[in-house]
N, C-alpha and C positions, 0 to 999 in steps of 0.2 A: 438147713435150707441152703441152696446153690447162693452164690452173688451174684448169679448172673439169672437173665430170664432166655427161654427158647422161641425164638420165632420160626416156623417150619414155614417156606416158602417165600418166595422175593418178587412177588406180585403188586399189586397194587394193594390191598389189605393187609399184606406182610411188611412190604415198606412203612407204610403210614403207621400201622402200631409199635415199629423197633423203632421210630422216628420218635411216636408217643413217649417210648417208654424211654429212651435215650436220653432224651430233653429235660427229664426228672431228674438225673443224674443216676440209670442205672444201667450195669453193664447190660448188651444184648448181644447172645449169637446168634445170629441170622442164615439161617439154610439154605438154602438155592438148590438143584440138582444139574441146573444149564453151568458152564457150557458142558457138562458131562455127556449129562443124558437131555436131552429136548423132545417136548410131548408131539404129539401129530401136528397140532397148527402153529408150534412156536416154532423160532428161527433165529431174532435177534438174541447176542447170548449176554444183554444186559441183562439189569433188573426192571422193574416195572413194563414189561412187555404189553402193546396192547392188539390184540390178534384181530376182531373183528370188525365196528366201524370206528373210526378215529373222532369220531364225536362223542360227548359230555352232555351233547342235549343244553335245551335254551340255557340262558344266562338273564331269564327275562324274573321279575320280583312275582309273577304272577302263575307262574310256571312251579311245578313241583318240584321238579330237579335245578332249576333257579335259585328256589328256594333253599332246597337243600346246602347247593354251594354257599350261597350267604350263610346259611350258620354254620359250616365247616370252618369257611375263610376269617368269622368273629372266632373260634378255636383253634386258630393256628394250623389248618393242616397243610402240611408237606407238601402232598400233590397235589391239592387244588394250586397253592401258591405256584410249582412250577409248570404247571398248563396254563396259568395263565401268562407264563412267560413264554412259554411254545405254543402260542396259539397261534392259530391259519383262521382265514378270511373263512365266516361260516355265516352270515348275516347277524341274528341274536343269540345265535346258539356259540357253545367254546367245542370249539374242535383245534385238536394237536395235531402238532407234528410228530410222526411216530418214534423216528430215530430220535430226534432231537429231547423230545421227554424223556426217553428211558434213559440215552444217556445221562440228563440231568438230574434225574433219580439217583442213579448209580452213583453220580459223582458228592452227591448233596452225604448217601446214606455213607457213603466209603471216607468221607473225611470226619467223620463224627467221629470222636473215641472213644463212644462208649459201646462203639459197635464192629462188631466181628461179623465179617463176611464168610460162610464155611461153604465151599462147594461141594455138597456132596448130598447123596440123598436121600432121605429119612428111610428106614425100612429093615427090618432082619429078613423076615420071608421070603420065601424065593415062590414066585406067583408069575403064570404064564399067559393070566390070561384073569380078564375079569370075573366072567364065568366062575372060576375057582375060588372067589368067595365064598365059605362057608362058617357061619356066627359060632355055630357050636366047635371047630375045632380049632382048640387051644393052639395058640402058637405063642412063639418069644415074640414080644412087642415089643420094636424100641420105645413105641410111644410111648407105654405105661411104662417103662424104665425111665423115661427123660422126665417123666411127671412124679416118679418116688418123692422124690426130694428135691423138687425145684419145681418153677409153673412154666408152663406152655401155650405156646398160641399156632395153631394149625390153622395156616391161611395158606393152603394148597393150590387153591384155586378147582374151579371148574373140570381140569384137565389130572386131577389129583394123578397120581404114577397105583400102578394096580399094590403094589406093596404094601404104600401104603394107606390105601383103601381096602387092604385086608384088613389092617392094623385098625381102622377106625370103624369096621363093621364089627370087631372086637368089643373094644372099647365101649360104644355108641350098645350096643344090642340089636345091628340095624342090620337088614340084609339088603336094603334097596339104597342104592347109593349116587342114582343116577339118572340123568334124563339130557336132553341132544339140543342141539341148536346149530346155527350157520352163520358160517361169514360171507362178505359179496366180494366180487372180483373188483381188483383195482386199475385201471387202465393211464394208458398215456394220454396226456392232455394233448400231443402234436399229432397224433392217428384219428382225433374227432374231427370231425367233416363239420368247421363251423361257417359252411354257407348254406346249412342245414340248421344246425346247433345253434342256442344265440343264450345270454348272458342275461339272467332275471331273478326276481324273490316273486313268489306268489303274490299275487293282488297290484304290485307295485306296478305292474304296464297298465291295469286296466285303471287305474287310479291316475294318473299321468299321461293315459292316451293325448294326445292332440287332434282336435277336428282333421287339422292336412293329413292326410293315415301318410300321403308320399313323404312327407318331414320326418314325421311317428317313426316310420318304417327304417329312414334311413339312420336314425337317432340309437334309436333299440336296436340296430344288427350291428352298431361298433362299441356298445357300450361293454366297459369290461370292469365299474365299480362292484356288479351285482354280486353275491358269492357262488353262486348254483348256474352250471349247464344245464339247457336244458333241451330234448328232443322230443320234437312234436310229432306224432302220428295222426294220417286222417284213420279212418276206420276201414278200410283194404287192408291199410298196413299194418293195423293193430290186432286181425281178427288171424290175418296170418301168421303174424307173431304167436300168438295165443296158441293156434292149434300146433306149432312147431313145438311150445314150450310142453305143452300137455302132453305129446307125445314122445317127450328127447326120452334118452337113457338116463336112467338116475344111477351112481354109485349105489350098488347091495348092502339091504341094512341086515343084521345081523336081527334073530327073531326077535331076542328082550328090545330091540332098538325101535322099533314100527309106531311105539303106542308113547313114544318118550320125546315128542318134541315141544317144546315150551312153545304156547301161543304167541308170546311176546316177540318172537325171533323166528318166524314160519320160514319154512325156506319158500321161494316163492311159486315154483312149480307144484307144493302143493298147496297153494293159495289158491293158484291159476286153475283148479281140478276144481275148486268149489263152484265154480258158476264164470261163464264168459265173461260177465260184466264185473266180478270180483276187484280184480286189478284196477278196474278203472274209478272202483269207490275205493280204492286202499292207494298203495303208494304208487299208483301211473294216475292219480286223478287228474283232469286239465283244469278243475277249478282255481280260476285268479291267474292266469294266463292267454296271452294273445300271439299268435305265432304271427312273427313278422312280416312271413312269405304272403300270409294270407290276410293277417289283419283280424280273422277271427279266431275264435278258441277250439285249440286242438280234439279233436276227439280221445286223444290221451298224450300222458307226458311224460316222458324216463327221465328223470331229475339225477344229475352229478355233482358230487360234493369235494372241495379242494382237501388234498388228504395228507400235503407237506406243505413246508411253508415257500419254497423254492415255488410253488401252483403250477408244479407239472405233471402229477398224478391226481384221479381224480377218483373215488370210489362210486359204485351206483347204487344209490339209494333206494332202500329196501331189496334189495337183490340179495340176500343170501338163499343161499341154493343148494343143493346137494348133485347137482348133473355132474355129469362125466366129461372131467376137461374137456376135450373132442366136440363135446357136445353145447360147453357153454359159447365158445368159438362160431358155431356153425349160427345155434340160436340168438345168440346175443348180438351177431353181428347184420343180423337183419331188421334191429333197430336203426329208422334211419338216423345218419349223422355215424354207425359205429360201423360201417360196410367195411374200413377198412381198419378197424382198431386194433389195437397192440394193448395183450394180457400183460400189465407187469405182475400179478397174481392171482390165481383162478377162483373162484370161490372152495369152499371145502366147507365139510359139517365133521362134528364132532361131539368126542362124548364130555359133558357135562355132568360131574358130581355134586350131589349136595345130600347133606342131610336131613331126621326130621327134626329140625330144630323145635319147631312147636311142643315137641315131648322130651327135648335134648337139653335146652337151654334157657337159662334166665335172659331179665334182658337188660342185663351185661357181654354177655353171648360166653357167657361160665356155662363148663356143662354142668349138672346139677348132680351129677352121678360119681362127678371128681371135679371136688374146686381144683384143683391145679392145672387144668385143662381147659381153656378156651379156645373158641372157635372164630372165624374172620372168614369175610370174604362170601363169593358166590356158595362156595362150600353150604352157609348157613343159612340158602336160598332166597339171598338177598340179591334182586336179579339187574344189574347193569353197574356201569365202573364207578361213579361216584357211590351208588350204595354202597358198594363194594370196600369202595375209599372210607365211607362213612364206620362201617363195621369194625375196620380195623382199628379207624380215632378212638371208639367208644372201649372196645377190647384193648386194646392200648394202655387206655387214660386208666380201666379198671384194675389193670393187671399190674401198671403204677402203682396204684393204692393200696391192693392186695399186699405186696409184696413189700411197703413202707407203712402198714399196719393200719392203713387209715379207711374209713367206711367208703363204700364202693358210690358210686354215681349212678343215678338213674336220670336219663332224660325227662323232662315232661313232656306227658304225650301230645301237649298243644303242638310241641316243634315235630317239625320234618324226621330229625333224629330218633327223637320220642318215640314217635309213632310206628318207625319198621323196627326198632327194637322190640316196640312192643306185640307188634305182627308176631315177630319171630318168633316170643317168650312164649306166646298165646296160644293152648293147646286147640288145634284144628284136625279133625280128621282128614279132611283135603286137603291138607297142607301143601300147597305151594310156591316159588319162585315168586318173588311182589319187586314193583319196581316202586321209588317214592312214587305218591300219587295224594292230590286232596282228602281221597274217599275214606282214607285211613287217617287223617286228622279227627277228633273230637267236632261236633256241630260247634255253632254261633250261638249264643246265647238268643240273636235275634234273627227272623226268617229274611235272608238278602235272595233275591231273587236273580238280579243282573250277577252273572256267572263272575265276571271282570272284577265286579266291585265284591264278591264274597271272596274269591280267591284273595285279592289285598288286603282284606281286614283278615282271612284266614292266615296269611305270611305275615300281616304285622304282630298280630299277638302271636305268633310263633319267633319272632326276632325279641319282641320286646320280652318275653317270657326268658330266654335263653341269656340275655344282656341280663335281666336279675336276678338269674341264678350266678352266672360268674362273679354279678358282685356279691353275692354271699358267699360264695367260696373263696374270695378274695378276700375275706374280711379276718 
């Protein structure tokens, strides 16, 4: 057996497991292919890069991804610990600063000793094109080479390189490796037009209106505590919007690409094809907003979220898209407040790997077909960054134990943790992409009806549960 272990990838699940597995005291090399090779939407040539929106989702104890984080941060992880040193003003939610995380990443994984940075990128096959996946013909795999006699963790990420995603349609027995998503454009905060634009959280103006609306008025158009822009449209300007988006140019998808976009991440043009009104029940609702101008509530709302800690980029929430730069430009800036705005990055879609874990994996996220091989990350269609984060702690911790001979960890399915491992393990024929969420926790032994008060009794016996396992494994 190696003395060292393999981490294939320097994302956010690849970090957090060689972080895991370091802290034990055992050697990790750690892969990376940047700054060599960089996939379609990466750029930054740290590690821990985060491409799409620069939000973690709430921070709230009621909240699933909340949740989540509380029992990451009782386990020590890495990157929840350094977002919440790079966090930006997001109201409840933890949203990063994008440079400033990665770098902290980088600089946290690179002074450890027990870890080796290797730049370079997993793969023997020479592969031109995804396409050119084919299960039955043999090739040299480094990955079954790097797992002979040592164990591994492939946390590729989303974006995996075609190579080697030949190597793991190998490996896996899988021919489908893949499915699409979008990021939204990021804009300047000094090109929004805010004698338009005005500074609020959902609910909180109509909660604090004042009888004088002239006081109100002048109160809410300078306040600038709130975390969220936001742009009010009457219904002219929202129907025109609508029919410009429905009909912009989209980037061409390739035929296997059409039927592979994960609901969770729609780009929003074709949101906006579902029905006119679409948009205004999903992320442009006016619900718990009062537009200053008018005193009444918008007939819809383009919400901005601070996306550095500097708060001079702003992302547009729920905006990922697939248009044609050209296109996002022309459409996007006929929201009012954005007539004159400045892209500091366009939106873009992309391919998204994962496998079928449900028939792949225990829930250690071991594949079951070769202990020496673990998986991490979106790859194992665990679907947003803390999950992402979460896979890697758990692969990690197991890949620790593995390797110092000790019996492996399974979460309880009470905890947040528990529970997408056990999605994952869970043989499903519809296996797809899960983000934490309540509905995958185990019931209450008693029927709570108020949503509030079942979510907190569901997060404390998931907290309390997870505190008396560590002190059993402490003992």
């Amino acid at each position: 057996m190696k003395d060292y272990i393999t981490v294939i990838g320097g994302g956010l699940a690849g970090c957090e497991a060689a972080y895991q597995i370091a802290k034990r005291g055992i050697k990790v090399k750690l892969y990376e292919m940047k700054p060599k090779n960089f996939s379609a939407a990466h750029s930054n040539p740290n590690l821990a890069e985060i491409v799409c929106s620069n939000s973690l989702k709430s921070n709230l104890h009621t909240n699933a991804c909340g949740l989540l984080k509380g029992e990451l941060r009782l386990l020590d992880s890495l990157l929840i610990r350094i977002a919440d040193e790079t966090a930006v003003p997001a109201g409840q939610a933890l949203a990063v600063d994008r440079e400033k995380f990665a770098k902290r990443v980088t600089e946290e994984i690179k002074k450890m000793e027990n870890i080796e940075v290797i730049y370079q990128e997993v793969g023997n096959n020479t592969v031109n094109n995804i396409d050119d996946i084919l299960v039955d013909e043999k090739i040299c795999s480094e990955l079954e080479e790097m797992a002979k006699d040592g164990i591994v963790v492939v946390a590729t990420g989303p974006l995996t390189s075609d190579k080697l995603s030949k190597e793991i349609a190998q490996v896996t027995g899988q021919d489908k490796l893949y499915f699409y998503d979008a990021a939204a454009p990021i804009l300047e905060k000094e090109s929004i037009d805010m004698n338009i634009a005005f500074w609020g959280e959902r609910y909180e103006q109509e909660r604090e209106k004042e009888e004088d609306i002239e006081t109100w008025q002048k109160r809410i158009g300078t306040q600038k505590e709130a975390s969220y822009i936001n742009l009010p449209m009457n219904q002219e300007e929202y129907e025109a919007f609508w029919t410009a988006l429905v009909n912009a140019e989209i980037v061409t998808l390739h035929e296997f690409e059409k039927k592979e976009i994960f609901e969770g991440c729609m780009p929003i043009e074709v949101m906006a094809k579902r029905g006119k009104d679409t948009l205004r029940f999903g992320p442009l609702k006016p619900v718990g907003f009062t537009d200053p101008r008018t005193g009444r509530r918008p007939y819809a709302i383009v919400q901005l979220r601070q996306d550095n800690s500097e708060g001079n980029l702003f992302n547009m929430v729920g905006f990922q898209t697939n248009l044609k730069f050209g296109e996002q430009q022309r459409v996007f800036s006929m929201i009012p407040g954005l007539q004159n705005v400045e892209f500091v990055k366009y939106g873009v879609m992309h391919r998204n790997t994962y496998i079928n874990s449900s028939k792949l994996l225990d829930s250690t996220y071991r594949l079951k077909s070769d202990t020496n091989i673990y998986f991490a990350g979106q790859l194992t269609g665990v679907e947003g960054y803390v999950e992402s984060i979460t896979s890697g702690l758990v692969a990690g911790i197991n890949v620790a134990r593995q390797y110092l001979g000790k019996e492996k960890i399974v979460f309880p399915e009470v905890t947040m943790i528990g529970a997408l491992s056990s999605y994952i393990a869970t043989e499903n024929k519809n296996f797809q992409p899960m983000n934490a969420n309540f509905g995958i926790l185990p019931s209450l032994d008693e029927k709570v009806k108020d949503k509030k008060i079942r979510y907190t009794k569901l997060a404390d016996r998931a907290l309390d549960n997870l505190k008396e396992m560590l002190r059993e494994y402490d003992k």
